[in-house]
C-alpha positions in Angstrom: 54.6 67.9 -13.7 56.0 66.9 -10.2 55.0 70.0 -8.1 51.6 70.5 -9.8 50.8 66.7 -9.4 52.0 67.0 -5.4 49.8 69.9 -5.0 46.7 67.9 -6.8 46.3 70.2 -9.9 46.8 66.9 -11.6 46.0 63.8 -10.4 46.6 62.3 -13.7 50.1 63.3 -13.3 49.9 61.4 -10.1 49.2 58.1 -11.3 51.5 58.5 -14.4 54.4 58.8 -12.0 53.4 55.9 -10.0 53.0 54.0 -13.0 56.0 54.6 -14.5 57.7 54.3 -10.9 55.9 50.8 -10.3 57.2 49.7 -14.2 60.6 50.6 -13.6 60.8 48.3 -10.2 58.9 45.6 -12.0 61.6 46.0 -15.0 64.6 46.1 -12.6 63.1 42.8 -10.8 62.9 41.0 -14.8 59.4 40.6 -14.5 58.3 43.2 -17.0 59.6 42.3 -20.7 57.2 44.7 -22.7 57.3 48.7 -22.1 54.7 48.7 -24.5 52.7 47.8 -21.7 53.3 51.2 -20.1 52.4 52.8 -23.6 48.5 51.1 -23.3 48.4 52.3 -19.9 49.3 56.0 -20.8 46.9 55.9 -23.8 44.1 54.7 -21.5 44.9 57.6 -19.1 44.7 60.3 -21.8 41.4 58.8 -23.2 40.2 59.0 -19.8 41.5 62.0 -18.3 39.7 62.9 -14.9 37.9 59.4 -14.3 39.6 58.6 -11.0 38.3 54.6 -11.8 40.1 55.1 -15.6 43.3 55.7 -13.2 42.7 53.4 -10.8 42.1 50.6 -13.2 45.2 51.5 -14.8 47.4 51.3 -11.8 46.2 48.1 -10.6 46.3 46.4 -13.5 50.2 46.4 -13.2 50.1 43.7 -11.1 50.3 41.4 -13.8 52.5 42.8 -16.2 52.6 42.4 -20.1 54.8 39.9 -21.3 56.0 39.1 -24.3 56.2 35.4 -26.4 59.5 34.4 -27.0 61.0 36.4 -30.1 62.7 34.6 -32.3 64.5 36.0 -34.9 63.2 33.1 -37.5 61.2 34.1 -40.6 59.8 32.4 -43.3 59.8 33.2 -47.0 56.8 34.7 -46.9 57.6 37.1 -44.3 58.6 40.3 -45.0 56.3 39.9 -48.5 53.3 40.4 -46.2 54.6 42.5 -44.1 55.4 45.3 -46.7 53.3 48.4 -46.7 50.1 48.0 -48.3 49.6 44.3 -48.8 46.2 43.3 -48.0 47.3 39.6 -46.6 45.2 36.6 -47.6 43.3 38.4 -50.3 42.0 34.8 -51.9 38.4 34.5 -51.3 38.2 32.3 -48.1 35.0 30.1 -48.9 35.6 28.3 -52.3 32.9 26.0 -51.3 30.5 28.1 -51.8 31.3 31.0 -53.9 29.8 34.2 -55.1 31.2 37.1 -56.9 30.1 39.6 -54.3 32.9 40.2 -51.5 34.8 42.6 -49.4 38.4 41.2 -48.1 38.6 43.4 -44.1 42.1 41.7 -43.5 45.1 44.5 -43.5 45.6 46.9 -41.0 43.4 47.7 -37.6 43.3 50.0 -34.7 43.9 47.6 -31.6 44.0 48.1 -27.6 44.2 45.7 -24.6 41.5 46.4 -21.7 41.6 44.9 -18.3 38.2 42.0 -18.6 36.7 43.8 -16.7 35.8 46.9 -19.2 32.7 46.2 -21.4 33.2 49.9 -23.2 34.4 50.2 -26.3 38.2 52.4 -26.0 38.0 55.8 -27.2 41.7 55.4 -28.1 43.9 52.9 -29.2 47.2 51.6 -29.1 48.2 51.3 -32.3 47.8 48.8 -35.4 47.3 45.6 -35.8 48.2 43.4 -39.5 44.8 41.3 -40.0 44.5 38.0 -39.4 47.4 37.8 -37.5 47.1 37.0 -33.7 48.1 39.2 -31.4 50.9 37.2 -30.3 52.7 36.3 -33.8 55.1 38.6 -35.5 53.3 39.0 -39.0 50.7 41.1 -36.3 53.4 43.8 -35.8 52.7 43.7 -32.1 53.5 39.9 -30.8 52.3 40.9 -27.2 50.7 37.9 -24.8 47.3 38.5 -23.8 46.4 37.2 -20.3 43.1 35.5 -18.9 42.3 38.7 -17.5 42.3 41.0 -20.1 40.6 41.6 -23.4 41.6 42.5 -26.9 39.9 45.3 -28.8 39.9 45.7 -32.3 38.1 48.8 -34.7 38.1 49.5 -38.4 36.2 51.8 -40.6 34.9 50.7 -43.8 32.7 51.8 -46.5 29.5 50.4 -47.3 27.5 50.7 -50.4 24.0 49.3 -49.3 21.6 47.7 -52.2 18.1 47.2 -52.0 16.4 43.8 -51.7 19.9 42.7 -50.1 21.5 41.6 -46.8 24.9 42.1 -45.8 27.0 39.4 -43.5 30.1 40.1 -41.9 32.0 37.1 -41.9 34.7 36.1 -39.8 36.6 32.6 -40.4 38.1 32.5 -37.1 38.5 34.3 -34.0 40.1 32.6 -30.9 38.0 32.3 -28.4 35.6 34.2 -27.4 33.8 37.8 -29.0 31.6 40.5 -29.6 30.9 42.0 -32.8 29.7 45.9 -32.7 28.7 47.8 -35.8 28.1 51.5 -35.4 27.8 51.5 -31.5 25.5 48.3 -32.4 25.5 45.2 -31.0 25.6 42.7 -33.9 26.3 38.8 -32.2 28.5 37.0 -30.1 30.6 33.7 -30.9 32.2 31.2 -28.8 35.1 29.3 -30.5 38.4 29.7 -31.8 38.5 27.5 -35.2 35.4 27.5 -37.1 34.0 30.5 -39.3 30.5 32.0 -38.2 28.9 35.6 -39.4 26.6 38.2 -38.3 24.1 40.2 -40.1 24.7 43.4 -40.2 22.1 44.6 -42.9 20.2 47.0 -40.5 23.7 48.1 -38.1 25.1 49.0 -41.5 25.0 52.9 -43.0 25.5 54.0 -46.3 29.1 55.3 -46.2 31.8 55.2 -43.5 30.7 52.1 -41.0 32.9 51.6 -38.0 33.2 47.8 -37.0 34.7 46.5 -33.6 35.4 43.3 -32.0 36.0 42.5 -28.6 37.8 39.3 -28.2 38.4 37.2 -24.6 40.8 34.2 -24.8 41.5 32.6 -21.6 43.8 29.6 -22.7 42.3 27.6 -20.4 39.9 25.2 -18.3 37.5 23.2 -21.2 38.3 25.5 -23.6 39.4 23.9 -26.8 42.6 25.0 -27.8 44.9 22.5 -29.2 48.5 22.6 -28.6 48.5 26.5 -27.2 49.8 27.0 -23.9 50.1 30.1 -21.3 54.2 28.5 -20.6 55.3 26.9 -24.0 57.8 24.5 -24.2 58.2 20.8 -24.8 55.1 19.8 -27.3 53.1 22.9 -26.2 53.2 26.1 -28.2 52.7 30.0 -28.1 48.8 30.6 -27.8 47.1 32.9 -30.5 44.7 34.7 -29.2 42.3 37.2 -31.5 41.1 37.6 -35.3 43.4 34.8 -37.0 41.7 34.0 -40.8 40.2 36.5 -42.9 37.3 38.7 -42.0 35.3 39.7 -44.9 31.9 41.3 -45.9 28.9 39.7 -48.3 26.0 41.2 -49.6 23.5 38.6 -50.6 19.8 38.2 -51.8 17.4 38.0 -48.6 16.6 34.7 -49.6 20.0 33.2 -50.6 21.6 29.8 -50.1 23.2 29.7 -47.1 25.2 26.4 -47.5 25.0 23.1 -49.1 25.8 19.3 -48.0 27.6 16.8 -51.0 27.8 13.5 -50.4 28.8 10.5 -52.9 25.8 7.9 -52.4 27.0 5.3 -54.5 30.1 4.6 -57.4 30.3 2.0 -60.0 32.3 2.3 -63.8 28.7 2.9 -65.6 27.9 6.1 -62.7 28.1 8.0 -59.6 25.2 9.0 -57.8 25.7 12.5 -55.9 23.2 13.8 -53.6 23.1 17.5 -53.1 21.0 19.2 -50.3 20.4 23.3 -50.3 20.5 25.0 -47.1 18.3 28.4 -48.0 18.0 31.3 -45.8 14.9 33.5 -46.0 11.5 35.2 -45.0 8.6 32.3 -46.1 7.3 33.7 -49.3 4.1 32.5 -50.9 6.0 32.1 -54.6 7.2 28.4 -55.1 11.0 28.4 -54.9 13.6 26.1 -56.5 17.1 25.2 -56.9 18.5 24.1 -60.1 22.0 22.2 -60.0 24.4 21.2 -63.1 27.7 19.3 -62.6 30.4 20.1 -65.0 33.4 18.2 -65.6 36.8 19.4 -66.0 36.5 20.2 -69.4 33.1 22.6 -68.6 31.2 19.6 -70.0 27.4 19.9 -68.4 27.3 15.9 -67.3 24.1 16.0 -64.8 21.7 18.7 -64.2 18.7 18.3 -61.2 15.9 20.9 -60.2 14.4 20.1 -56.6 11.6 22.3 -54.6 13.0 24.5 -52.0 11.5 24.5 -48.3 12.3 26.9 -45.8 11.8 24.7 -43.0 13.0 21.4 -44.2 15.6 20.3 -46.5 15.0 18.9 -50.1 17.7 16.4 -51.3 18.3 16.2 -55.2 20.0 13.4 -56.5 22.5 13.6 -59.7 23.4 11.1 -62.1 26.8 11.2 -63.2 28.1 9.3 -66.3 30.9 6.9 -66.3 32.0 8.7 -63.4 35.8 10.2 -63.0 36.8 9.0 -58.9 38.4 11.3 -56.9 41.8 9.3 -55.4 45.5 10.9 -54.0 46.6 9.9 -57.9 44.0 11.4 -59.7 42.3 13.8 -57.6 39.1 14.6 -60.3 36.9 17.2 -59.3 34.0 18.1 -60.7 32.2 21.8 -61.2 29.0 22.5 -59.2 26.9 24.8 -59.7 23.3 26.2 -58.1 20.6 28.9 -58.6 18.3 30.0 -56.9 15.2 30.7 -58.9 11.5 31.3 -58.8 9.6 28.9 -60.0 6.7 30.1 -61.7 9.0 32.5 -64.0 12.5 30.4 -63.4 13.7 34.2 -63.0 17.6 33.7 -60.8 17.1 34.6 -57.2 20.8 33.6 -56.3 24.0 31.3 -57.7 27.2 30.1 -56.0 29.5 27.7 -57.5 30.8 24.9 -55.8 32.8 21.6 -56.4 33.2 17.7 -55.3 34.7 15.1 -56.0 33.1 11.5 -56.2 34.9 9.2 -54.1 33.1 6.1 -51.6 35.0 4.7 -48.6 34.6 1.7 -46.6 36.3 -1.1 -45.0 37.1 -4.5 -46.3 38.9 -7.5 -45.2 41.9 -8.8 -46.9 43.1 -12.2 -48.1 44.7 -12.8 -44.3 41.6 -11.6 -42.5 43.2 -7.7 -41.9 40.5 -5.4 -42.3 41.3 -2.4 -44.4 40.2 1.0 -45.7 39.0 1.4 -48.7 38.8 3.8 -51.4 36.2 3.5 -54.3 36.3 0.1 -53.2 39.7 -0.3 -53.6 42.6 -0.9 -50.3 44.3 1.7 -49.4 47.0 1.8 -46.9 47.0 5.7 -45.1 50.3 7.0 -44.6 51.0 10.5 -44.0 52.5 12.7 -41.2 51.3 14.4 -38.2 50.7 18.4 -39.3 50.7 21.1 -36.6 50.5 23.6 -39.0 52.5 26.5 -36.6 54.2 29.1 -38.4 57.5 30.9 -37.0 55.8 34.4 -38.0 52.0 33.6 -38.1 51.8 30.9 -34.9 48.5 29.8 -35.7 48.1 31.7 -39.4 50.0 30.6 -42.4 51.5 33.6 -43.5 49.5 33.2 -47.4 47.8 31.3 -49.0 50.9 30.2 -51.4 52.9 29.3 -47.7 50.2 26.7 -47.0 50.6 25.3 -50.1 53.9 24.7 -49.9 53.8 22.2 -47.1 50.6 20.6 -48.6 52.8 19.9 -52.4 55.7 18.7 -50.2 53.9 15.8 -48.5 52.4 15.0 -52.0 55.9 15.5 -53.4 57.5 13.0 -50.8 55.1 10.6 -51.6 52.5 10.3 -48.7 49.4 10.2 -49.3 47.5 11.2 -46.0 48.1 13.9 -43.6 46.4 14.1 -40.0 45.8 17.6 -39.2 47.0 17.9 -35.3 44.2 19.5 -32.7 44.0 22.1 -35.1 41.3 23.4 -37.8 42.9 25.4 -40.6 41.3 27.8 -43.3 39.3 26.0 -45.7 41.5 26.4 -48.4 44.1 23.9 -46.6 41.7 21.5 -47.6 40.6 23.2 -50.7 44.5 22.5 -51.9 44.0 18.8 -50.5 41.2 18.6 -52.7 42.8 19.8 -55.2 46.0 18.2 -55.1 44.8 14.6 -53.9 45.6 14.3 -50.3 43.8 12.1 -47.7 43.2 13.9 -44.2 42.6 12.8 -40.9 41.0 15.9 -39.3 41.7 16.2 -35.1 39.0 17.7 -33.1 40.6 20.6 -31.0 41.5 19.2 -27.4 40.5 20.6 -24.4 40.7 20.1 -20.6 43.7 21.1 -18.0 46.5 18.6 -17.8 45.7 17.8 -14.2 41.9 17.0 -15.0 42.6 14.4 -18.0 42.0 10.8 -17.3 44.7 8.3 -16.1 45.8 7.5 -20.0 45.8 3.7 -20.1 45.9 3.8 -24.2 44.7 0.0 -25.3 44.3 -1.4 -22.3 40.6 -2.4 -21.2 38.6 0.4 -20.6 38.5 0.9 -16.3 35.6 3.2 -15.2 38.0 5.8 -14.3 39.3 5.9 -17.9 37.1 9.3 -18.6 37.9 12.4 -17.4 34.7 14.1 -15.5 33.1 17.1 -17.2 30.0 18.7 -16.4 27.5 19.9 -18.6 28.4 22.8 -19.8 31.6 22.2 -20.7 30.8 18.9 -22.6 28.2 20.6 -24.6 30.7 22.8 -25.9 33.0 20.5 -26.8 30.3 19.1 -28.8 28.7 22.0 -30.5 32.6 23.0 -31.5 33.1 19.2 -33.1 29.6 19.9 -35.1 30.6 23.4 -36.2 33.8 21.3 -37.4 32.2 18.8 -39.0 29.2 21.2 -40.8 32.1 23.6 -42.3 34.4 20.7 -43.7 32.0 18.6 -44.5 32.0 18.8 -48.5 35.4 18.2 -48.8 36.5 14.7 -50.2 40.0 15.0 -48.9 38.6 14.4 -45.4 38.0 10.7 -44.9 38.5 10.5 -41.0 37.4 12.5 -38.0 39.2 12.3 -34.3 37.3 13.7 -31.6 40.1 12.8 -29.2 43.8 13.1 -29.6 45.1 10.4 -26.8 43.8 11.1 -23.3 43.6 14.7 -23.7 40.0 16.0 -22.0 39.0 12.7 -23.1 35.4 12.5 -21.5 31.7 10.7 -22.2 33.5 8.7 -24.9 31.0 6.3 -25.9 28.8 9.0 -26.2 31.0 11.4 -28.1 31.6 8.6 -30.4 28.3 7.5 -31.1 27.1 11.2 -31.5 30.1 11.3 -33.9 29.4 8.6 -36.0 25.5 9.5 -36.5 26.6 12.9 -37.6 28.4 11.5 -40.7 27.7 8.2 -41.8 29.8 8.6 -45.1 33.5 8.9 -43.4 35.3 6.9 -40.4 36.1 7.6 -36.7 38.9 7.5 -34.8 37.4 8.1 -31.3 40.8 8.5 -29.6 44.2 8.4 -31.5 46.6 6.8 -29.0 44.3 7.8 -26.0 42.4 5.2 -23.9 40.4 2.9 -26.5 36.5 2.3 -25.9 34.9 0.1 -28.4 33.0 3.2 -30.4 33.4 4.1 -34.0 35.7 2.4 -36.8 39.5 2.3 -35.8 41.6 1.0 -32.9 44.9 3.4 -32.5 48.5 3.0 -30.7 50.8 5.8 -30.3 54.9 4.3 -30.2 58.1 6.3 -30.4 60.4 6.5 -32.1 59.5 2.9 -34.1 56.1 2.0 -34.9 54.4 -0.9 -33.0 50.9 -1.8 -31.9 49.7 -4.1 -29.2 47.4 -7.0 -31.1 44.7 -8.4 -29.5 42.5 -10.4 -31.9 39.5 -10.8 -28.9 39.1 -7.0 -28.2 40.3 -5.4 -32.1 39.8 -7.8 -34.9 36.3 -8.0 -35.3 35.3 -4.5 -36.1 38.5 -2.1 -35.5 40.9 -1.1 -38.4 44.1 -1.2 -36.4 46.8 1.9 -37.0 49.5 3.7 -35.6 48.5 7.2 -35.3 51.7 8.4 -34.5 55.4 7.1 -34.6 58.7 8.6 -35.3 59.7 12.0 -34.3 62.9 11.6 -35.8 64.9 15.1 -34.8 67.6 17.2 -36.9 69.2 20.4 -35.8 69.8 22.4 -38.5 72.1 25.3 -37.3 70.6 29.1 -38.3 67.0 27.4 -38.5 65.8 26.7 -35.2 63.6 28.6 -33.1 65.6 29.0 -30.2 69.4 27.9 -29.8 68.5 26.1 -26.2 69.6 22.7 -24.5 65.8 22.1 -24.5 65.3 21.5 -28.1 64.8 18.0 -28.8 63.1 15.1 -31.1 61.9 11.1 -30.3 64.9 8.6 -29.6 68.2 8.6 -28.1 69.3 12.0 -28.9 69.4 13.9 -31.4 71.5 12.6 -34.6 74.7 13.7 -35.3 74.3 13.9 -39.3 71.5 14.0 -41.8 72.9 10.5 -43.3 72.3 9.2 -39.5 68.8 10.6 -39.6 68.1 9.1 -43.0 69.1 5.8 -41.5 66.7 6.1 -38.5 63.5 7.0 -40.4 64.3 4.6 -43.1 64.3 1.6 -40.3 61.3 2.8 -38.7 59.8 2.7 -42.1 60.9 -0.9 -42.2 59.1 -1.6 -38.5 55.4 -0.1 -40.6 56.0 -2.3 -43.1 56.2 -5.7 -41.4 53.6 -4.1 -39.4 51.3 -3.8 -42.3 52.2 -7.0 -43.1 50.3 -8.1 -39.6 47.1 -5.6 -40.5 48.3 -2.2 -40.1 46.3 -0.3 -41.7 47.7 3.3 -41.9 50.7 4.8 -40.0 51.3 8.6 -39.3 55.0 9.9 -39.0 55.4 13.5 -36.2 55.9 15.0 -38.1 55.9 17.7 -41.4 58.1 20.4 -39.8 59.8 21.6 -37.2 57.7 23.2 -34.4 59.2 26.2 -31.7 62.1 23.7 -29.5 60.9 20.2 -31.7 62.9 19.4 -34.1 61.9 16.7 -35.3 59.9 17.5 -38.7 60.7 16.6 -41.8 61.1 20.5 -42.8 62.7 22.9 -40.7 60.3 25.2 -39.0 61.5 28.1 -40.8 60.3 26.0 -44.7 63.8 27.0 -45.6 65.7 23.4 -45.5 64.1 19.9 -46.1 66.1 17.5 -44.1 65.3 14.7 -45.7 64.9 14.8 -49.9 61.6 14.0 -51.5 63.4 11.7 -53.8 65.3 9.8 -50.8 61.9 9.8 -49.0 59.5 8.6 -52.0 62.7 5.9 -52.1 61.6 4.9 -48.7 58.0 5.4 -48.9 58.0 2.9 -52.1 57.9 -0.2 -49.8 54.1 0.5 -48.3 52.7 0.3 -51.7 50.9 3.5 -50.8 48.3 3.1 -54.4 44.9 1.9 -54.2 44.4 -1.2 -55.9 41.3 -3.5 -56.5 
């Protein structure tokens, strides 16, 4: 093509040339890592052939080349399961909650392409595929390519529709990071901002009777008040590969057009003789001049009908019932009972059905009490309870973000109960709801982290427990705070009904900690049934229910019975780090890898002996009102090695027998 493209019969073949001339420098000079790059570039070119801005787009955008994440060559068991040809990944339903029968799993395979920001207009061609809900950075993906602040990532699928009359169809997504656009047929369907709680669009009149072609656009900058967790641009240290794109299921509903759109549980009161539950509808719908009601039975786990309630249904306010249940079966870690809910929809002239879902709870009360030295306490069902349980980042090797199934989440969640714990705090990260279905399930306490946000260099001075100085906030303006706050309530509204939950933590030490007394008191008005941890390990303001002291590698907590005994359960939100290399199961062989302590032990019995005396440490602390302590941490994560599981789930380090052992001297069971 050189002497046509010198004598401009193709200009196309210009700009190919000094594209592929500019990526070859850039790869000589190390700074490309990804001739993929190159690919999306040629692909764009074609799509676009004769659009001099197409070309010119193309060529500039090489001044920030692709990179890739780190590739290690760890997998998991679950790896190459999912990745075989034709498995449809995560193909449980993804909102047992609130069930129906009616769904349409989207995750498998997509058409993907990168843009620069910039572009607003759908591609007319695409790069390849892309393994749904994967982000674009993880290896279960099938592309594991970074996308930078100024790009954006495309998505488009074809599905078919069979519309029914009288009903609306939602396209559901549980969670895209950060930021997207949701087209269906050329149609603009809704936008979303935030990267770890479900939302969905109606797409009832976008939608066609046949083929329907659906496509995301997705922004994720990594950055400024974003929250994000523990996802980084430059990972290393305690910061992790970002994941960036669709990265839980995205399914499809078809509903009645008046339907219940969610529900609030709550566990009002529990004696031996009954429980009181209170159930509130949500309904969606056109007003209608037909009286509508909800009917609700609770069955036990036997299928036993054991309370039944019918309240009136209002559009525009919500109706609470209130059930009555029988000699009442508590939910605890030992003996997590759940009982069967279910509601309907009907009209209530006729009592004909106008929609059902199914639903479950479990009837469980906290509180705080004092004990016999003056320590206050948490409570369960009335009963102390010491909280012990490990920090969870819940990365993956081959997913980042994404468990790779359903059965792979499990298995950390049975270890922890296996090891004996009895809590786990879920790290600046918001998984699928059926993490905490299985918790549920299972019987394990969780302390749930808000995602942090905020730059490094705009946190507060972090001055932990020491009396709160005016400067101890970080500065954020509006905007920004009001995010952070609608994010927490989206948080708080999807996970509300699960009894496994029985602490929130807007702020993981000082990390975008900001407006604190405010944040805590908005915090504790929005749920008055669990506790709050304002600010585990950060700079303590007296808000909400807990005081909380961060100390590696042993446990410790700086007492002060002015400031903390009065209304503050006092805890140690994270201790111990303990690290173990195992050789073949780390995700990089580097000097940087590391764990909490004076280096890195030389042998597992040498590890054994260092968590077993930092164990020791809790207990005399609980001795002196410790109320829960949390060890860092469940696994392995990227260079940290300092989980209890490698990060691969293909070695435990420590046994659950040798740990239960341990764990037997916090007298973990709620007693009366």
């Amino acid at each position: 093509r050189g002497r046509d493209a010198i004598e401009g019969k193709h200009w196309h073949g210009v700009v190919r040339v000094a594209c592929a001339a500019a990526a070859a420098v850039l790869l000589v000079l190390g700074q490309l890592k990804a001739i993929e790059y190159l690919e999306v570039d040629i692909a764009a070119l074609r799509a676009h052939r004769g659009s001099f801005s197409a070309y010119f787009g193309a060529f500039m955008s090489l001044g920030e080349p692709t990179r890739r994440p780190y590739v290690t060559s760890l997998t998991t068991r679950w790896t190459e399961a999912v990745m075989a040809d034709g498995v449809v990944p995560w193909d449980e339903y993804p909102r047992p909650g609130l069930k129906r029968e009616q769904w349409t799993n989207l995750n498998g395979k997509w058409d993907y392409f990168v843009t620069p920001l910039a572009q607003q207009a759908s591609p007319t061609a695409w790069t390849g595929k892309i393994l749904v809900p994967f982000g674009l950075e993880s290896k279960l993906s099938g592309v594991q390519r970074l996308l930078t602040a100024s790009e954006a990532l495309w998505y488009r699928r074809e599905v078919s529709i069979s519309k029914l009359p009288g009903r609306l169809l939602f396209l559901n997504f549980e969670a895209v990071d950060y930021r997207c656009k949701v087209w269906v047929n050329n149609h603009s369907v809704g936008e979303h901002v935030g990267g770890f709680t479900a939302f969905r669009f109606q797409i009832t009149d976008a939608a066609l009777d046949g083929i329907n072609s659906i496509v995301v656009r997705v922004e994720d900058a990594t950055g400024g008040s974003q929250p994000r967790g523990k996802q980084v641009r430059e990972p290393g240290a305690i910061w992790y590969t970002p994941t960036s794109g669709i990265w839980q299921t995205v399914w499809l509903e078809s509903v009645p057009e008046t339907h219940i759109e969610r529900l609030e549980i709550v566990t009002k009161s529990l004696e031996a003789e009954a429980g009181i539950l209170e159930l509130t509808p949500f309904v969606f719908g056109a007003p209608t001049s037909e009286a509508i009601s909800c009917t609700i039975e609770v069955s036990d786990d036997s299928g036993k009908v054991v309370a039944t309630a019918q309240v009136g249904v209002d559009l525009h306010a919500a109706q609470h019932a209130q059930l009555r249940i029988p000699f009442p079966k508590p939910w605890t870690p030992d003996s997590p009972n759940l009982y069967d809910v279910r509601v309907c929809l009907v009209w209530q002239a006729s009592g004909d059905p106008i929609d059902e879902v199914r639903s479950y709870t479990g009837l469980r009360v906290l509180g705080r009490a004092r004990d016999e030295m003056g320590h206050l306490r948490f409570t369960l069902n009335g009963a102390p309870i010491f909280h012990f349980g490990t920090l969870d980042q819940g990365f993956w090797p081959d997913g980042l973000l994404t468990p790779p199934s359903d059965e792979a989440m499990q298995y950390d969640i049975q270890f922890l109960k296996d090891a004996g714990f009895n809590m786990v705090r879920k790290h600046i990260k918001v998984e699928p709801r059926r993490f905490y279905y299985h918790c549920d399930r299972l019987g394990l306490l969780v302390w749930q982290d808000q995602v942090s946000a905020g730059e490094m260099h705009d946190w507060p001075q972090w001055t932990m427990l020491q009396p709160e100085p005016a400067e101890a906030d970080a500065a954020w303006d509006d905007e920004g705070h009001g995010q952070f706050l609608a994010e927490y309530d989206a948080m708080v509204a999807l996970l509300f009904n699960h009894p496994c939950i029985v602490v929130w933590v807007p702020f993981n030490e000082a990390w975008g900690q900001h407006r604190t007394m405010e944040v805590g008191r908005l915090a504790v008005a929005r749920d008055e049934s669990r506790h709050i941890n304002i600010a585990s390990g950060g700079n303590f303001w007296p808000v909400g229910h807990i005081v909380d002291q961060h100390n590696y590698p042993d446990p410790a907590f700086s007492f002060d019975k002015k400031r903390f005994d009065q209304d503050f359960i006092k805890v140690v939100g994270e201790f111990g780090g303990h690290g173990f290399a195992e050789k073949g199961h780390m995700f990089r062989e580097t000097s940087s890898n590391w764990g909490y302590g004076s280096g890195l032990p030389e042998t597992r019995e040498e590890l054994a002996r260092r968590y077993e005396s930092s164990i020791e440490h809790l207990v005399e602390l609980k001795a002196s009102g410790i109320a829960a302590g949390v060890y860092t941490q469940t696994t392995d994560v990227e260079i940290e090695l300092n989980g209890l599981i490698t990060y691969d789930r293909r070695v435990i380090k420590l046994s659950t027998s040798d740990l239960n052992r341990i764990h037997a001297q916090l007298e973990l069971k709620a007693t009366a």
